[in-house]
DONULUM-236758 format. One line per field, with one value per residue: chain; z, y, x of N, C-alpha, C in turn. Coordinates in steps of 0.2 Angstrom, whole numbers, plus 5000, padded with zeros to 4 digits. Example, Ala and Ser with C-alpha at 12.3 -4.5 7.8 and 13.67 -1.06 7.14 Angstrom:
REM DONULUM-236758
ch	c(A, A)
n_zz	c(5039, 5035)
n_yy	c(4972, 4989)
n_xx	c(5066, 5064)
ca_zz	c(5039, 5036)
ca_yy	c(4978, 4995)
ca_xx	c(5062, 5068)
c_zz	c(5039, 5039)
c_yy	c(4984, 5000)
c_xx	c(5066, 5064)
This chain:
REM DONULUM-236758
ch	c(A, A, A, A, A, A, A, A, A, A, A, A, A, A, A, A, A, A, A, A, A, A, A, A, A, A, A, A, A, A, A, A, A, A, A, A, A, A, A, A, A, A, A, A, A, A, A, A, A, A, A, A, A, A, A, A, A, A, A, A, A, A, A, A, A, A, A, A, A, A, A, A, A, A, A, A, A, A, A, A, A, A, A, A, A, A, A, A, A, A, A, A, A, A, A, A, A, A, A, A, A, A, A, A, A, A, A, A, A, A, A, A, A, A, A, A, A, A, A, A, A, A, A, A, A, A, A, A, A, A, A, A, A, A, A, A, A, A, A, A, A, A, A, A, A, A, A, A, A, A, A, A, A, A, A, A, A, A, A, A, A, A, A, A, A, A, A, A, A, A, A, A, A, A, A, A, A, A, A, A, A, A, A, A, A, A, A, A, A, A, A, A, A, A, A, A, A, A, A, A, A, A, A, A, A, A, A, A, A, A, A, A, A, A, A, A, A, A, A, A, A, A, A, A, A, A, A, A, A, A, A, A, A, A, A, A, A, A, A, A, A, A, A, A, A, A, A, A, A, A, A, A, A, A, A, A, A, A, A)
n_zz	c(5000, 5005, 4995, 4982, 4982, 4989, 5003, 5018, 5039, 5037, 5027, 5013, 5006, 5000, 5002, 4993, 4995, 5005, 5015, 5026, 5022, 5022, 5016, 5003, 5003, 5000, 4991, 4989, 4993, 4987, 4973, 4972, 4974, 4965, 4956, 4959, 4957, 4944, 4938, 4936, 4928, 4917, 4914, 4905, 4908, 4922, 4921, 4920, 4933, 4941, 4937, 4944, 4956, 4959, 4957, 4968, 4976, 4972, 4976, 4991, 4994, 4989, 4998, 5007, 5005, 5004, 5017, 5021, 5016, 5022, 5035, 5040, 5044, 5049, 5041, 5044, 5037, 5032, 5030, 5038, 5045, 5038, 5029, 5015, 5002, 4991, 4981, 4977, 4971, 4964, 4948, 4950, 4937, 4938, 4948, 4965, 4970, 4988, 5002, 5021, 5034, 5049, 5065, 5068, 5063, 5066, 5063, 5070, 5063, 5069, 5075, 5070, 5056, 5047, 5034, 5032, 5043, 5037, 5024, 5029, 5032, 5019, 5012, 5020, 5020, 5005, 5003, 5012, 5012, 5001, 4987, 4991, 4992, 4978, 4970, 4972, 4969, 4956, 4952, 4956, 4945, 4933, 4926, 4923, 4938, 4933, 4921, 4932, 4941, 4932, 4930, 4941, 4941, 4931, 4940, 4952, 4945, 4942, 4953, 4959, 4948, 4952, 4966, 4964, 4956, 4966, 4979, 4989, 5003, 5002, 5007, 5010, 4997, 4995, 5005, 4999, 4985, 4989, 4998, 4986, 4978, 4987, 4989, 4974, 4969, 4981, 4986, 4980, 4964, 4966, 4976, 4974, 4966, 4953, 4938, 4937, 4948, 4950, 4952, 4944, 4931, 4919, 4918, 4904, 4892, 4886, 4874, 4879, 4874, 4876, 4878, 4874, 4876, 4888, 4896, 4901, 4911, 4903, 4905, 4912, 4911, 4904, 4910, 4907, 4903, 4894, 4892, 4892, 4892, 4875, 4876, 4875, 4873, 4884, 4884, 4888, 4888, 4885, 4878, 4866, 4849, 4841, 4829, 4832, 4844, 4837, 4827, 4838, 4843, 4830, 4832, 4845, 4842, 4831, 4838, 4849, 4839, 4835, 4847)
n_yy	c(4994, 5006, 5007, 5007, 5013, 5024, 5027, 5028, 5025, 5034, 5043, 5050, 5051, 5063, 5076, 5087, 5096, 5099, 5094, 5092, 5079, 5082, 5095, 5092, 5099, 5111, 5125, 5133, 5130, 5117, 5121, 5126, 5115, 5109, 5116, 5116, 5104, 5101, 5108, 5102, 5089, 5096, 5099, 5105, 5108, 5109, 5096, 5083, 5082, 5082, 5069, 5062, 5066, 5061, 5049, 5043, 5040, 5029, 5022, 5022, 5013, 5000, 4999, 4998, 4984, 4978, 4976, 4969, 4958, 4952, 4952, 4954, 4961, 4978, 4993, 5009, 5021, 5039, 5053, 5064, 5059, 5058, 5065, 5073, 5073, 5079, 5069, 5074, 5072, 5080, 5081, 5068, 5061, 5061, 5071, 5058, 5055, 5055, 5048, 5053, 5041, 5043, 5043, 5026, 5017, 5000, 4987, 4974, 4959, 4954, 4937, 4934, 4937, 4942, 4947, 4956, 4967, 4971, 4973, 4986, 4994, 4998, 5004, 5016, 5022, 5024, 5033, 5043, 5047, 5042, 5046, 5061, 5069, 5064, 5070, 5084, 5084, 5083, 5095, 5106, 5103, 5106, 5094, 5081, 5070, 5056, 5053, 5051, 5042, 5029, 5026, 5017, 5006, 4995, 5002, 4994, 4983, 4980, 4979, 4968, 4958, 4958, 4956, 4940, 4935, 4937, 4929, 4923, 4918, 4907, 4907, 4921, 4925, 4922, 4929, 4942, 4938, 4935, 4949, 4955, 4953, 4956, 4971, 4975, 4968, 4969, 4982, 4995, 5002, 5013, 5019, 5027, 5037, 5032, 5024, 5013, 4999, 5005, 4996, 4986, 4976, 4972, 4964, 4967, 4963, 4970, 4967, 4965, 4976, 4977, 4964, 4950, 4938, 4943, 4951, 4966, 4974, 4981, 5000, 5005, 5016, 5032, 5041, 5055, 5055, 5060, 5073, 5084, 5094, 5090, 5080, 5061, 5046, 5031, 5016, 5008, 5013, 5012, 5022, 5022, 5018, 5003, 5007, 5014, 5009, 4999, 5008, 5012, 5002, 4996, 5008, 5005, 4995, 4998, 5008, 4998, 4990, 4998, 4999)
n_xx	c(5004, 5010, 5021, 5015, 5003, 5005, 5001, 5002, 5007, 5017, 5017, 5021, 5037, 5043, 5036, 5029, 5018, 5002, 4989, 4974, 4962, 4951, 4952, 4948, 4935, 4935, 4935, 4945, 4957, 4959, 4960, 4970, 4980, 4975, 4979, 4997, 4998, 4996, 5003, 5016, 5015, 5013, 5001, 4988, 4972, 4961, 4959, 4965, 4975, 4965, 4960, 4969, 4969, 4956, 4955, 4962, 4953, 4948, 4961, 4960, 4949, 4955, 4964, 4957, 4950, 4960, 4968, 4956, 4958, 4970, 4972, 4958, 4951, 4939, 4946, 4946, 4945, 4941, 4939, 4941, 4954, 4965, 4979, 4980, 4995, 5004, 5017, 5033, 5051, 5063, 5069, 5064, 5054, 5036, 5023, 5018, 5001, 4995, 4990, 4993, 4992, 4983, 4977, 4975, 4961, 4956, 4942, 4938, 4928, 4914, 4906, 4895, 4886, 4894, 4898, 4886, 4892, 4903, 4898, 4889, 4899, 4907, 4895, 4893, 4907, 4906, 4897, 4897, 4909, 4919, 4910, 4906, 4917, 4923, 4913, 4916, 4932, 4929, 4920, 4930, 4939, 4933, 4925, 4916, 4910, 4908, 4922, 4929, 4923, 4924, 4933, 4937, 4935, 4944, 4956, 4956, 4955, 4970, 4973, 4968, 4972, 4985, 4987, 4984, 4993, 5004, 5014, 5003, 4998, 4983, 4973, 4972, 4971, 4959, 4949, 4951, 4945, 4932, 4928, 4930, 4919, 4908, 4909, 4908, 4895, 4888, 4885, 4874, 4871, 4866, 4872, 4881, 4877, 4875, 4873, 4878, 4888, 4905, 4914, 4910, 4917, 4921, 4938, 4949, 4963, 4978, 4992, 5009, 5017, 5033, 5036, 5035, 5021, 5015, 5003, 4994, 4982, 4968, 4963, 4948, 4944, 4948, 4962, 4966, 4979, 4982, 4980, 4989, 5004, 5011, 5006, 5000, 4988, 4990, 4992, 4986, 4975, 4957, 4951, 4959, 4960, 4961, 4967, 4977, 4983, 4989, 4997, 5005, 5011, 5020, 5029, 5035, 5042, 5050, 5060, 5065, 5071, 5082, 5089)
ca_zz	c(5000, 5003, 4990, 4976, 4982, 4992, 5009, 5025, 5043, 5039, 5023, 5007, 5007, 4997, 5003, 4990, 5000, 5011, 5017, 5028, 5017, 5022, 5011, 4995, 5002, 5004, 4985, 4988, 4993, 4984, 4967, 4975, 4976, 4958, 4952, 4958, 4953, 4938, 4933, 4937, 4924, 4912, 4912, 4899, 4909, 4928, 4921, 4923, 4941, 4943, 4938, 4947, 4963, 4961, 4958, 4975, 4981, 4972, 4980, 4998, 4991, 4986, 5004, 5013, 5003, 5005, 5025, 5024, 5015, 5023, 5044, 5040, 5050, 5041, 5041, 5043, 5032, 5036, 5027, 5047, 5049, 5035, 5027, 5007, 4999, 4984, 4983, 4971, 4970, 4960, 4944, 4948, 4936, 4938, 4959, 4968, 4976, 4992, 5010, 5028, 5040, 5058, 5068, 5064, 5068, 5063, 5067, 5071, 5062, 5070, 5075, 5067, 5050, 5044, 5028, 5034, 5045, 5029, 5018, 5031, 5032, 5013, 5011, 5023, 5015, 4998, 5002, 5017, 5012, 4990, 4986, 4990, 4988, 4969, 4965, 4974, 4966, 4947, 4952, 4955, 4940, 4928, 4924, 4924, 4940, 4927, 4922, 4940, 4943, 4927, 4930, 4948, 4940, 4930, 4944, 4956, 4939, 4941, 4959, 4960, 4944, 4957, 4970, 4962, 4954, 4971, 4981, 4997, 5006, 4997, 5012, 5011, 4992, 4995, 5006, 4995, 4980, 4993, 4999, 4981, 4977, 4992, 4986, 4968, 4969, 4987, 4986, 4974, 4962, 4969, 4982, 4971, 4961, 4945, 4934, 4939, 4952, 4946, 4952, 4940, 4927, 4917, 4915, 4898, 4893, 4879, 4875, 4883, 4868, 4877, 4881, 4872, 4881, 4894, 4893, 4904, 4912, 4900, 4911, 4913, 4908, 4900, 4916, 4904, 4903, 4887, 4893, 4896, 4884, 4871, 4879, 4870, 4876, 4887, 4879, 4887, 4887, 4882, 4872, 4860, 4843, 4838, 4825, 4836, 4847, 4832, 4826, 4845, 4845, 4827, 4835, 4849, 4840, 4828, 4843, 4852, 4835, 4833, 4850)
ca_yy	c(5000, 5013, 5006, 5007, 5017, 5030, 5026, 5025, 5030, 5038, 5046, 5049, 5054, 5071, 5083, 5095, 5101, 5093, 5096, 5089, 5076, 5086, 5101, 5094, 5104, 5117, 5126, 5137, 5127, 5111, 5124, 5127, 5108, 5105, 5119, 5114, 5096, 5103, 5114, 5098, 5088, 5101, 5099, 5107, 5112, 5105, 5087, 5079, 5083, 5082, 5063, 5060, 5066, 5057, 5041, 5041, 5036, 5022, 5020, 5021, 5007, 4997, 4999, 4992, 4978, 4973, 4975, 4964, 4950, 4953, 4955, 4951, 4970, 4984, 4997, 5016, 5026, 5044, 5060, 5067, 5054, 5054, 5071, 5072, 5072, 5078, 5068, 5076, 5075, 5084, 5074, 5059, 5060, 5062, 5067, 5055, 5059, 5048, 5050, 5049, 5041, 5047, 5039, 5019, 5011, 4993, 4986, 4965, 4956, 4950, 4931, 4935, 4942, 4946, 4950, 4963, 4972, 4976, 4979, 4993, 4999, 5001, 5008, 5024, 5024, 5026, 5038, 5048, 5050, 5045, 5053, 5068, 5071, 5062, 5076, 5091, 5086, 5084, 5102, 5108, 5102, 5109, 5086, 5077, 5065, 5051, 5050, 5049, 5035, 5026, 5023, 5013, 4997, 4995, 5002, 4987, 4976, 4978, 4976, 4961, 4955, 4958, 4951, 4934, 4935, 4937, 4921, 4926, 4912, 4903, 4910, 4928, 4928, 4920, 4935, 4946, 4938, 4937, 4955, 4960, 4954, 4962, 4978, 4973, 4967, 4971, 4990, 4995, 5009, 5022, 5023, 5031, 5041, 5031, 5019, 5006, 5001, 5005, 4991, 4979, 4978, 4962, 4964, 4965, 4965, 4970, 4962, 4970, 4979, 4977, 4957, 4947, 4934, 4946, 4955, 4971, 4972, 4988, 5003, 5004, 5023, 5036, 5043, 5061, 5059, 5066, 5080, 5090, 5097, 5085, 5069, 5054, 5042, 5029, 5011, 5003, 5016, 5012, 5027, 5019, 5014, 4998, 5008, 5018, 5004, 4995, 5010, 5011, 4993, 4998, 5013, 5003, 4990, 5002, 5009, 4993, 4986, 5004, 5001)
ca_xx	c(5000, 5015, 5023, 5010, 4998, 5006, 4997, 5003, 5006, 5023, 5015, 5027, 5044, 5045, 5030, 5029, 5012, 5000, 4983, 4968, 4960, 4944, 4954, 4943, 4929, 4937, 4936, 4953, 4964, 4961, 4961, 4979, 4984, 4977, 4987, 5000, 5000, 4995, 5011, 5021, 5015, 5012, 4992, 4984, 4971, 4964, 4955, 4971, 4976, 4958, 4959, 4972, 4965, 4948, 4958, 4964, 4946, 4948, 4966, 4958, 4946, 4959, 4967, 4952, 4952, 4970, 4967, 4951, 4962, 4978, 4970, 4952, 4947, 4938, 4950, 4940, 4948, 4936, 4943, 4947, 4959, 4969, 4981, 4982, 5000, 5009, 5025, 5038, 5055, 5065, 5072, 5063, 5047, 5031, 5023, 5015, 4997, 4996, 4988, 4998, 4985, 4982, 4974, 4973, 4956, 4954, 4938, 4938, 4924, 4910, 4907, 4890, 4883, 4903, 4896, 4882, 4895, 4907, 4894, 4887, 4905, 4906, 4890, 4896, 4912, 4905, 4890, 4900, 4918, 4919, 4905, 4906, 4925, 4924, 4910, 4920, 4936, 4927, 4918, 4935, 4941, 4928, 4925, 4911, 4912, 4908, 4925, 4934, 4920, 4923, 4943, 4938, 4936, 4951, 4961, 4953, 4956, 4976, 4976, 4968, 4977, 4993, 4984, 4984, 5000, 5007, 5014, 5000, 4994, 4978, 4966, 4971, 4967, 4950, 4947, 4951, 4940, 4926, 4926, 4927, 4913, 4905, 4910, 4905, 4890, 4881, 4886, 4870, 4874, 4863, 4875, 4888, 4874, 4876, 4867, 4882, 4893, 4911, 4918, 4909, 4919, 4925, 4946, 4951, 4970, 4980, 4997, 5012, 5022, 5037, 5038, 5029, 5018, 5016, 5000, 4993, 4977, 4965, 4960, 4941, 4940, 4953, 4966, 4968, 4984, 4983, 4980, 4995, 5010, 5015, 5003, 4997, 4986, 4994, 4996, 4980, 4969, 4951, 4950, 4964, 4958, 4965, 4972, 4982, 4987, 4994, 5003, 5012, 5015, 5026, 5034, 5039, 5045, 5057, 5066, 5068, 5076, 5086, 5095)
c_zz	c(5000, 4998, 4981, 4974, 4986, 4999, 5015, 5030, 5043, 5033, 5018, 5009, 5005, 4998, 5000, 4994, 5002, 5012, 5021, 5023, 5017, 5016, 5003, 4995, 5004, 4996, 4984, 4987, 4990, 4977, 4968, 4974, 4970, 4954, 4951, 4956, 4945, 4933, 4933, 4932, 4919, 4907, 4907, 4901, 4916, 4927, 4924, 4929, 4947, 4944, 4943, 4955, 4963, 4961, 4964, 4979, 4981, 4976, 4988, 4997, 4992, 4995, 5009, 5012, 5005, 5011, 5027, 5022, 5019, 5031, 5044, 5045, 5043, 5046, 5041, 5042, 5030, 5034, 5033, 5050, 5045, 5030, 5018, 5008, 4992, 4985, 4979, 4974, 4962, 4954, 4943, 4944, 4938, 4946, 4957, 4972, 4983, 4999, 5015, 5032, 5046, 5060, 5068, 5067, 5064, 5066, 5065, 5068, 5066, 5069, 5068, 5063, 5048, 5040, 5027, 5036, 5042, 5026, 5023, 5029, 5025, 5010, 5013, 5020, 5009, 4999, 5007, 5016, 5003, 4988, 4985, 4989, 4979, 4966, 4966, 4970, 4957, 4947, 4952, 4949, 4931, 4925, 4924, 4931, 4935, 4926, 4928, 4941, 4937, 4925, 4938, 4944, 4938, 4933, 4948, 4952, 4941, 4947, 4958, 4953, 4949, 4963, 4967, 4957, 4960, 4975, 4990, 4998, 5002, 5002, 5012, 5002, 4991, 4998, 5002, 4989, 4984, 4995, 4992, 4981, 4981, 4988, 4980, 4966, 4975, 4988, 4980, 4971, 4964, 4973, 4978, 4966, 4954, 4944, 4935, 4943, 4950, 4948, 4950, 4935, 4926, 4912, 4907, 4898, 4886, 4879, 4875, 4877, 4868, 4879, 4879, 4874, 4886, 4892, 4901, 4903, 4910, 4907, 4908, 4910, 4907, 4908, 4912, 4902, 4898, 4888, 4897, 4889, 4879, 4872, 4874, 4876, 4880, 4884, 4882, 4892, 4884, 4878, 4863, 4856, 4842, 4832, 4827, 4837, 4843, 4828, 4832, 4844, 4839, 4829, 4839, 4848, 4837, 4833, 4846, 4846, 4832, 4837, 4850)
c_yy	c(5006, 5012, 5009, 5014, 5022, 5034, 5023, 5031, 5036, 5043, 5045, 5053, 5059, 5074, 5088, 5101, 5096, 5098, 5090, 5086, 5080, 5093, 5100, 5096, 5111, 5121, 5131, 5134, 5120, 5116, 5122, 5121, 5106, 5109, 5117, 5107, 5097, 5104, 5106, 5093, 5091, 5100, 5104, 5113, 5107, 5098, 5082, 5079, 5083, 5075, 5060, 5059, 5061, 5051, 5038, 5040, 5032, 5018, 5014, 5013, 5002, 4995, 4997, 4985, 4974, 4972, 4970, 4957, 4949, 4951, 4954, 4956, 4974, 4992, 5007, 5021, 5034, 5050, 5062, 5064, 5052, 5064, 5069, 5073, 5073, 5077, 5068, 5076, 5078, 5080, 5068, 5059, 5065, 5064, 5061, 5056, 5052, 5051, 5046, 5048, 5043, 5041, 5029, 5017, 5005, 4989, 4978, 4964, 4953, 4945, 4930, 4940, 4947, 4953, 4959, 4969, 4975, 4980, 4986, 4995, 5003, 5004, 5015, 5025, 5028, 5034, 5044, 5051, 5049, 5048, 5059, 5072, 5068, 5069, 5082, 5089, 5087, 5092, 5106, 5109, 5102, 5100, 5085, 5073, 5058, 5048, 5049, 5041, 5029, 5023, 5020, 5004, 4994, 4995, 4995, 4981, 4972, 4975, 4967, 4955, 4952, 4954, 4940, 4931, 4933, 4929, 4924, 4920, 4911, 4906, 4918, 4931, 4925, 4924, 4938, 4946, 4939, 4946, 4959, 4960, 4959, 4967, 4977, 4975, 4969, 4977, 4991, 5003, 5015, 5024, 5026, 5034, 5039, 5028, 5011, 5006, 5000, 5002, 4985, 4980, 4972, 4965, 4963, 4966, 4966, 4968, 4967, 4972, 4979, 4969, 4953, 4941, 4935, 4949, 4961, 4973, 4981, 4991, 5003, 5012, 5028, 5039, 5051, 5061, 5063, 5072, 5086, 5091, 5091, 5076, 5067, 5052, 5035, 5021, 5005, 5008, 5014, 5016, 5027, 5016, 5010, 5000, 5011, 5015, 5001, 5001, 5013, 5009, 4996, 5003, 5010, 4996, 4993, 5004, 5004, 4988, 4990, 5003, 4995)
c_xx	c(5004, 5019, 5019, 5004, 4996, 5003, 5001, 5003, 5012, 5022, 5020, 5032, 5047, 5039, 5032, 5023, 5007, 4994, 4978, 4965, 4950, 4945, 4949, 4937, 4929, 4941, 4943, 4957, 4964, 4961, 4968, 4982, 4982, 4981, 4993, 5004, 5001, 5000, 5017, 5019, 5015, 5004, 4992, 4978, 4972, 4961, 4961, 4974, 4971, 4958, 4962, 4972, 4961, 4952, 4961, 4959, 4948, 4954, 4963, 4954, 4949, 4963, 4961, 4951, 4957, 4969, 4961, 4952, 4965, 4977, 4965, 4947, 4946, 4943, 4947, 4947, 4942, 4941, 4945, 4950, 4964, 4974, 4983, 4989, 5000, 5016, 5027, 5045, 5060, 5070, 5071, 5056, 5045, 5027, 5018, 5008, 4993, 4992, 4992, 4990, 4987, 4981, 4970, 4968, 4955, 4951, 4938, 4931, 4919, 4908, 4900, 4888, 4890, 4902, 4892, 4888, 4900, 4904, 4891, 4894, 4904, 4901, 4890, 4902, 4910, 4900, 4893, 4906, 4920, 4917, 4907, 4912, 4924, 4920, 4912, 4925, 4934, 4926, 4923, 4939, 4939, 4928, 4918, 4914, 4913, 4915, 4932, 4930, 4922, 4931, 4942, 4939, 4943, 4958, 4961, 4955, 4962, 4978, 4973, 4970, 4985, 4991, 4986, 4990, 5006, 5007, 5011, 4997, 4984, 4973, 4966, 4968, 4962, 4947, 4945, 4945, 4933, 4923, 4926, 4923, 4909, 4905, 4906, 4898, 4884, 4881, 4881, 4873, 4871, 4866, 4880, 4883, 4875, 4872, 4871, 4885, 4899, 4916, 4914, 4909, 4925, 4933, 4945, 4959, 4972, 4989, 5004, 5016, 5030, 5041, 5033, 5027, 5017, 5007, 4999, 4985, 4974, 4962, 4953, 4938, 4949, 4956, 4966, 4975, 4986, 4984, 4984, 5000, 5013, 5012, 5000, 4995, 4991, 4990, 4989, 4976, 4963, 4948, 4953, 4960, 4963, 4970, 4979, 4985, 4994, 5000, 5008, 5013, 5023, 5030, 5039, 5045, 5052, 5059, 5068, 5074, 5083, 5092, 5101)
């Protein structure tokens, strides 16, 4: 989780700037924080900094999950318990946007109705602390939320691709698949004001350009990254037309046979 997805209690390693995770309803100063993320890739406008933000919902997500495999506790992850982060150093790339936790609560399972006491969790989760951050950061970012929600799946895709890639004991990834589901299927989409819930969402993959026999699990809705100085689509995009793809593949091919 601090590896990947830029969570923990010791936060990340280069603080470019920092704020209360409550700061996304707070229209100054998260302008202030897509700005600045913003000039660092060289956005275009704020949708891209925008996405990147909202995609840390899904992160959190993604970290309750790993915790209900991993420990078999629901982890409360609650915007006034946790501090945004932009981790930039200087030379290295791209930042990072990551949250430092406070305060840890990790609630034990009950002997009785497991399932029930997740899915409530999850239900407040979604409707008390996504929610309304996903539609304040789009609001921020002149976006639709639509496409912040529509890149959860795919992210959730690749983890539990990794998930099962991973050498993790046979009982922690049956967790895992179980509580997706959970999430998946017993969270109804009206709790995230859509027509769908954005974590059902059948993996597709496209074949790694760089290894062949390899492939790479397709994201579920377009990241923007195009949208900044000189951007292209990113190589499994869902906005990518096969035409395109196939003229990457060639490009990638002539340089790798150039060096």
């Amino acid at each position: 989780m601090k590896t990947y997805l830029h969570i923990s209690p010791e936060g990340v390693d280069h603080v470019l700037d920092e704020m209360p995770a409550s700061g996304f309803f707070d229209a100054a100063r998260l302008d202030e924080m897509l700005r600045k993320t913003g000039e660092l890739v060289q956005a275009t406008d704020y949708k891209l900094p925008g996405s990147f933000f909202g995609t840390t919902l899904c992160h959190l997500s993604v970290t309750k999950l790993i915790f209900l495999a991993m420990y078999g506790k629901v982890l409360r992850l609650d915007l006034d318990r946790l501090t945004f982060q932009i981790d930039y150093e200087e030379g290295h790339g791209h930042p990072h946007l990551g949250y430092r936790l406070g305060e840890i609560v990790a609630l034990e399972l009950p002997e009785a109705n497991a399932d029930g006491f997740v899915t409530e969790d999850w239900l407040a989760f979604v409707t008390d602390t996504a929610v309304p951050a996903v539609r304040a950061i789009a609001q921020a970012s002149r976006m639709n939320a639509e496409v912040i929600w529509q890149q959860f799946g795919g992210i959730a895709g690749m983890v539990k691709d990794f998930v099962h890639q991973m050498q993790l004991p046979a009982e922690a990834v049956e967790r895992f698949d179980h509580h997706f589901r959970l999430l998946s299927e017993a969270i109804p989409a009206e709790a995230f004001g859509r027509k769908r819930n954005p974590f059902q969402w059948e993996t597709r993959y496209v074949d790694n350009p760089y290894q062949p026999g390899e492939r790479w699990v397709m994201r579920s809705g377009c990241c923007q990254y195009d949208r900044r100085e000189g951007g292209t689509k990113c190589f499994v995009c869902p906005s990518m037309t096969p035409d395109e793809r196939a003229c990457e593949v060639r490009r990638i091919q002539s340089e790798s046979a150039a060096v």
